[in-house]
C-alpha positions in Angstrom: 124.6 124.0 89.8 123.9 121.2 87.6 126.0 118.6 89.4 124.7 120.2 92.7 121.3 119.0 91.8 122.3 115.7 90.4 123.9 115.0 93.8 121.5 116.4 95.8 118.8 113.8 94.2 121.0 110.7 94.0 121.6 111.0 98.1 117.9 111.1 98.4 117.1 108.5 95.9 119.1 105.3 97.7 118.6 107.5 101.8 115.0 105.6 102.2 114.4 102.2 102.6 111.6 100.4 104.4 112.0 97.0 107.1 109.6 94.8 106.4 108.9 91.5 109.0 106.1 89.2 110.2 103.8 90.1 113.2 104.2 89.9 116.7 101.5 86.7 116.5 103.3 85.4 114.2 106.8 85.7 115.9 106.0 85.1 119.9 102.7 84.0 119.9 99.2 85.2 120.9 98.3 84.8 124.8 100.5 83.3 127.2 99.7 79.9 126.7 100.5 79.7 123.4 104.3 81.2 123.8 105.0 78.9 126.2 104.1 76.2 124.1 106.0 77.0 121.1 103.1 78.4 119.2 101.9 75.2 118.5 98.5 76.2 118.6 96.8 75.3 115.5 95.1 72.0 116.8 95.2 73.2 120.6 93.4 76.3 120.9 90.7 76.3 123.3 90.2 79.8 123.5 89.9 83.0 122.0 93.3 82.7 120.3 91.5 80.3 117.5 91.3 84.0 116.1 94.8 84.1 114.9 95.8 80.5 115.2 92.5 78.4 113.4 89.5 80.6 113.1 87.9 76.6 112.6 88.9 75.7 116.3 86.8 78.8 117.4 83.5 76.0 118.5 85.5 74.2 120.3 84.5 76.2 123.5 81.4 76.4 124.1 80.5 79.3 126.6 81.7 83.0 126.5 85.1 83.4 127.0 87.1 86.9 127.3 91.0 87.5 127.7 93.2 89.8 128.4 97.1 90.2 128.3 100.5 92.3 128.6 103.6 91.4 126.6 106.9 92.7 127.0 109.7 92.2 124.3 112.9 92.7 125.6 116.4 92.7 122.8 119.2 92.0 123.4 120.7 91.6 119.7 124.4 92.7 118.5 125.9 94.1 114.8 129.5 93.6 115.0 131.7 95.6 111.7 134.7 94.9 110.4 134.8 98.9 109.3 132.8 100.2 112.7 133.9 104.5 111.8 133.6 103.8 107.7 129.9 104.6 107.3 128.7 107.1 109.1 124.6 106.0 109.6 125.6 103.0 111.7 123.8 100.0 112.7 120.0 100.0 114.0 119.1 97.9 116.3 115.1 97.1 117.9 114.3 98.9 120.9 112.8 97.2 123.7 108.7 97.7 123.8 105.3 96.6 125.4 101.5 95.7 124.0 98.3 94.9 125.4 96.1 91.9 123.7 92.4 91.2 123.9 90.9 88.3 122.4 86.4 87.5 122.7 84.8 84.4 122.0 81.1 84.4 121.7 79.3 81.2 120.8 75.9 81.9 119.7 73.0 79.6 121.0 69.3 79.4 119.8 68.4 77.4 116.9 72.3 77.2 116.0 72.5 75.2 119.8 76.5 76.5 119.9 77.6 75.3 116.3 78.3 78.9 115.4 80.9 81.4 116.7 82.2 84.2 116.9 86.1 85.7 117.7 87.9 89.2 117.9 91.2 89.6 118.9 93.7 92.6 119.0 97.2 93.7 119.8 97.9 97.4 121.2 101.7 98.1 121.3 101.8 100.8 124.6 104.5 102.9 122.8 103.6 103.1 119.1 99.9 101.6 117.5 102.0 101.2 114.4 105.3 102.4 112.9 106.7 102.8 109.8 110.6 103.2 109.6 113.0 104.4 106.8 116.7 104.5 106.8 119.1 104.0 104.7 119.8 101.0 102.5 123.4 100.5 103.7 122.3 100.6 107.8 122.6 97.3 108.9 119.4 96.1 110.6 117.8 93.2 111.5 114.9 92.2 108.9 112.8 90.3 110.6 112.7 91.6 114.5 113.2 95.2 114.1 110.0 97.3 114.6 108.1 94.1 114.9 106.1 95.1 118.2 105.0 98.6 116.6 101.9 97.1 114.7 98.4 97.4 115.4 97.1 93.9 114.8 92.9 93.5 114.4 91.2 90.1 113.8 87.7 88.9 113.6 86.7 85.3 112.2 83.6 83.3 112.7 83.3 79.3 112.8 80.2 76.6 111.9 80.2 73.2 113.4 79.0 71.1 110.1 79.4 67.8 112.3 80.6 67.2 116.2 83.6 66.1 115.2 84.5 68.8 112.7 84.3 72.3 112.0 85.1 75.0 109.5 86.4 79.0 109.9 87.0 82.3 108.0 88.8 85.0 109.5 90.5 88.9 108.8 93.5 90.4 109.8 93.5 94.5 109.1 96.5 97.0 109.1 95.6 100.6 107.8 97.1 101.6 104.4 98.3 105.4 104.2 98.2 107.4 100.7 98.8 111.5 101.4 99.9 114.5 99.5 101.2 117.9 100.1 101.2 121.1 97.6 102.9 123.8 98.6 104.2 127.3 96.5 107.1 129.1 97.7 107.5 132.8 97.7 111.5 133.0 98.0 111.5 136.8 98.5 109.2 136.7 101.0 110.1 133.6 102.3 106.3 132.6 103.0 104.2 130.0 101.4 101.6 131.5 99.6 99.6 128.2 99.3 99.7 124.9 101.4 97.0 121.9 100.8 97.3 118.6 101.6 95.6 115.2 101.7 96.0 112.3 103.7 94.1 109.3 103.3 94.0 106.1 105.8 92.8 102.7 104.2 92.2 99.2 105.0 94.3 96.4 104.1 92.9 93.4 105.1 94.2 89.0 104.6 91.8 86.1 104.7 92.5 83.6 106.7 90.6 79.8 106.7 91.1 77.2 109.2 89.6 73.7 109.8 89.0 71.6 113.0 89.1 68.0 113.4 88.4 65.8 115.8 88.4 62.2 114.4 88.6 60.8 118.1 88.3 62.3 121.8 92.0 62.5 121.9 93.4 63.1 118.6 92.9 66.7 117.0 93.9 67.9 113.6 94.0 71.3 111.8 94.7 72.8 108.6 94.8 76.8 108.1 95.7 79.2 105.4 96.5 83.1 106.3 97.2 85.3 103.4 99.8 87.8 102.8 99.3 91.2 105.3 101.0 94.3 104.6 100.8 98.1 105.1 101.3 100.2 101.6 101.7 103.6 101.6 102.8 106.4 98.6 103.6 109.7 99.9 103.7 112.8 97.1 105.2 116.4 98.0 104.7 119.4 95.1 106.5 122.3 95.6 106.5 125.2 93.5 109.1 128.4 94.1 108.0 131.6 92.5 110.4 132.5 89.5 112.6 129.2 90.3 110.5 126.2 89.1 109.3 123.1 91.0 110.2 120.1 92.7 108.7 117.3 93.3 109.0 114.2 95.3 106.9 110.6 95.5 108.0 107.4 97.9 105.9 104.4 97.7 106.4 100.9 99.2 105.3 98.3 101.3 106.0 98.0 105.5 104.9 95.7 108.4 104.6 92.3 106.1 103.5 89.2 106.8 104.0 86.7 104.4 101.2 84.0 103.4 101.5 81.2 105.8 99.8 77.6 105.6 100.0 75.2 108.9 99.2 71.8 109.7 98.2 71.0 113.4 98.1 67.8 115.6 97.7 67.8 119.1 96.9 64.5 120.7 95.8 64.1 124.3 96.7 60.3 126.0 95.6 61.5 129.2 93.2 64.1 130.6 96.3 65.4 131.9 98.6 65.8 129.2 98.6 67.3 126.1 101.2 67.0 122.9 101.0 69.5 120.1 103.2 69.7 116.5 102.3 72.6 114.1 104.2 72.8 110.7 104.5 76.4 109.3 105.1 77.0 105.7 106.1 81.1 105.1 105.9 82.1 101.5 108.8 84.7 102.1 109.8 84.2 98.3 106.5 86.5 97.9 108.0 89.3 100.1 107.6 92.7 98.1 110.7 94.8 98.0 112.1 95.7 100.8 113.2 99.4 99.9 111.2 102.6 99.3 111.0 103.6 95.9 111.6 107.1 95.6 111.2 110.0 92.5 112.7 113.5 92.5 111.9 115.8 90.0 113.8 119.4 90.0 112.3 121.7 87.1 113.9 125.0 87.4 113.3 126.1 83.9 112.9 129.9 85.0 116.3 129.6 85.8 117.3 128.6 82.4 117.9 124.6 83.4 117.3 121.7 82.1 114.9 119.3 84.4 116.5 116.7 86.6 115.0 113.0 87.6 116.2 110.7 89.6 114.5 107.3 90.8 116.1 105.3 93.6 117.1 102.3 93.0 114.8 99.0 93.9 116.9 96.4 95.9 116.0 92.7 95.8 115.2 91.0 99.1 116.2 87.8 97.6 113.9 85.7 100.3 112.8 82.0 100.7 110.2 79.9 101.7 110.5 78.4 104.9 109.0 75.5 106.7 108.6 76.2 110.7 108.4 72.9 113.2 106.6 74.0 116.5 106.5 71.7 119.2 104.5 72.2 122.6 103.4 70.2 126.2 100.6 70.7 128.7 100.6 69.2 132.1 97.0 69.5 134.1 97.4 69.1 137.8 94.1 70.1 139.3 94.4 73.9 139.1 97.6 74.3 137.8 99.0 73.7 134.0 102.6 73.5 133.3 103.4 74.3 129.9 107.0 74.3 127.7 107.9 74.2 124.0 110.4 74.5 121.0 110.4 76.2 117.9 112.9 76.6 114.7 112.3 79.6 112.8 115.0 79.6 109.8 115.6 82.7 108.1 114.6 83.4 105.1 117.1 85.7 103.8 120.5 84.7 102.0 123.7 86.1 103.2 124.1 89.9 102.7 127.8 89.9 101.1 126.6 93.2 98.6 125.6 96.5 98.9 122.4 95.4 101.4 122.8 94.9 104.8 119.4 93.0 105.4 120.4 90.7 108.7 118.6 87.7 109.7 119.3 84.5 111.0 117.8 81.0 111.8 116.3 81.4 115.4 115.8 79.0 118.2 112.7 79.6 120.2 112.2 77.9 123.7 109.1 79.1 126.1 108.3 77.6 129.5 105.3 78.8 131.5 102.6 78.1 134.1 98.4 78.8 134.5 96.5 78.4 137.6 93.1 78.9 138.0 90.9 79.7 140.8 87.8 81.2 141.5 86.2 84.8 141.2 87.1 86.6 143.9 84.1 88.5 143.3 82.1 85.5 143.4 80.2 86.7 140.4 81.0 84.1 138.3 80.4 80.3 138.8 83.5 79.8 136.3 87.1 80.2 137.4 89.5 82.3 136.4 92.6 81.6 134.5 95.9 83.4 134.8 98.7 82.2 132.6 102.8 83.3 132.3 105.4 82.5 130.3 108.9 83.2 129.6 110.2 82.6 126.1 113.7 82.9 124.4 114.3 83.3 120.8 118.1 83.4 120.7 119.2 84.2 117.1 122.2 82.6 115.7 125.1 84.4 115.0 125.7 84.9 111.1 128.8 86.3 109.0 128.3 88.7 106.4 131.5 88.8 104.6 131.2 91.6 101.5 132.4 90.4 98.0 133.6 94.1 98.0 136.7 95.0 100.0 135.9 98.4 99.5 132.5 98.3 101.0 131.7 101.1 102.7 130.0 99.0 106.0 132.0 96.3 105.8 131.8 92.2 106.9 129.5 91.8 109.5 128.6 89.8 112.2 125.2 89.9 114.1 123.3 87.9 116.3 121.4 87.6 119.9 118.4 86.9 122.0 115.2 88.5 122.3 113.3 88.0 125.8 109.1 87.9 125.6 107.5 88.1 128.6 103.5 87.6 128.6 101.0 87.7 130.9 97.2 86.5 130.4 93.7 86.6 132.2 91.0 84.5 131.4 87.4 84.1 132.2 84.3 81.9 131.0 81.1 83.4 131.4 78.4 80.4 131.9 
């Protein structure tokens, strides 16, 4: 019985683990303009995006301004294994998935004459408003890409002009925290419970987020943001009590949906009314990264039965992450109505090789987008101010990476993983003079 239990706790001790990545934002951009450029937006947005990007470059539009998108993320990722039929839990691979995005921008007139101003923005996924998965340590998965569409993403950040040629923003980011418990007693005979609370509670978590806007010359832009650390916690309890057995009782806490703290300088220089050059550096504090497993606690306290009590905490796996420095590169093209847009981006992985027990896959990841806005008039004729509808296509193909295991008797095996990930994104937008 004794080494029933022990088993019984150790299999459920090391089953959970938590994926942990960066946001959807973060990753593919916010609106379509953006992704096409590369997501070198820092010190070129002109829109409601300064929300995410530089709450600072928030005055740099001066009338109302509303937007509205669709994004589609399409994988198309691979896990090859050396020992495919070894473990049974297999590899775990992203899904494809979809979102809606909204972004306002209200300057706000009077005495303040437009210096001040406001933004909200959002992301909706369509399929889940935000997911939280758990699998086992061993399942190879990729770290950074995996459930990355399934998160609810709310910001709000107002911005002050102090001079024309310079301004200053604050900004939050919010995921909901989750902290629940369940007590339960257990009439075996009867096979009933003869009691059954429980308690769930839904937070807040919330990261600041400061940006500056400069503007030493008509053509010349510069920016400097800070975004701190964003994740979702969550601790999970479960009491039960069995009449004339004992107890047992179980507690999983741990960390999901994180976005490291980020700090980005922005240029974006305009020769010509007609073209526009943009160069954001990234820095991702991924060294800061909390662990990515659950930890778990079993208790099994059958002293009715005569037996002594048995514990078991899961083991804790380092993520082993580094810092990484991000180069985004980005073009516009004005021709009347119609903007073409392209740009690059290197995303290097932050994670080492995973030759141990973990399977944690990632791998540095080129990012190309390419996309196109036109804008034309209300068809309404409501407005004086045009519409704008952008698209762009954008590629992140992820290098293929070898994972060969120090172990030979590892139970997954070497691996080799790898891929592309298609983002389509679609965007209206509208002034309101």
């Amino acid at each position: 019985m004794r080494l029933t239990l022990l088993s019984t706790a150790a299999l459920l001790g090391v089953a959970l683990s938590t994926p942990a990545r960066a946001s959807l934002f973060d990753t593919y951009g916010y609106g379509a303009r953006a992704a096409a450029m590369g997501n070198a937006a820092a010190a070129a947005s002109e829109d409601y995006t300064a929300t995410h990007y530089n709450p600072g470059a928030l005055t740099y539009r001066k009338s109302p301004h509303v937007g509205v998108g669709f994004h589609l993320i399409s994988p198309d990722l691979y896990i090859e294994r050396s020992k495919p039929k070894a473990y049974g839990g297999g590899e775990v691979l992203p899904q494809p998935n979809a979102g809606l995005n909204l972004g306002l921008l209200f300057p706000l007139g009077g005495l303040v004459q437009d210096r001040f101003a406001l933004g909200i923005g959002a992301y909706v996924p369509a399929v889940h408003v935000t997911r939280v998965e758990s699998m086992d340590v061993r399942a190879p998965y990729f770290y950074r890409y995996q459930s990355l569409p399934d998160k609810l993403i709310v910001a709000a950040a107002v911005a002050y002009e102090l001079h024309p040629r310079f301004s200053l923003g604050v900004g939050y980011q919010y995921l909901n925290s989750l902290d629940g418990s369940a007590e339960m007693d257990l009439d075996p005979l009867n096979l009933r419970f003869t009691r059954k609370d429980m308690n769930v509670e839904i937070g807040t978590a919330s990261a600041l987020s400061v940006g500056l806007d400069a503007r030493p010359t008509d053509q010349l832009r510069v920016a400097l943001t800070f975004r701190d650390a964003l994740a979702l916690d969550y601790r999970i309890f479960n009491r039960i009590y069995i009449d004339g057995v004992g107890l047992i009782e179980t507690e999983m806490e741990g960390t999901s949906t994180y976005t490291p703290q980020q700090y980005t300088l922005g240029l974006s220089w305009r020769p010509t009314p007609a073209w526009l050059l943009a160069f954001d550096a990234v820095w991702a504090r991924w060294s800061q990264a909390p662990k990515p497993t659950a930890a778990f606690y079993m208790l099994l306290s059958f002293d009715e039965l005569g037996l002594e009590p048995v514990e078991n905490r899961s083991d804790v796996y380092d993520l082993g992450a580094e810092d990484t420095l991000s180069p985004h590169i980005g073009v516009e093209h004005q021709r009347g109505a119609l903007a073409l847009r392209a740009g690059y981006a290197f995303l290097p992985t932050p994670l080492p090789a995973q030759t141990s027990y973990t399977n944690f896959l990632d791998a540095d990841t080129h990012q190309i987008g390419l996309g196109v806005g036109y804008s034309f008039p209300d068809p309404l004729a409501m407005h004086e101010a045009p519409i704008t509808i952008d698209l762009a296509a954008q590629l992140s193909q992820v290098e293929a990476r070898e994972a060969n295991k120090d172990d030979p008797e590892d139970a997954v095996g070497d691996l080799r993983a790898g891929g592309a990930i298609w983002h389509l994104t679609l965007t209206l937008r509208h002034d309101f003079h």
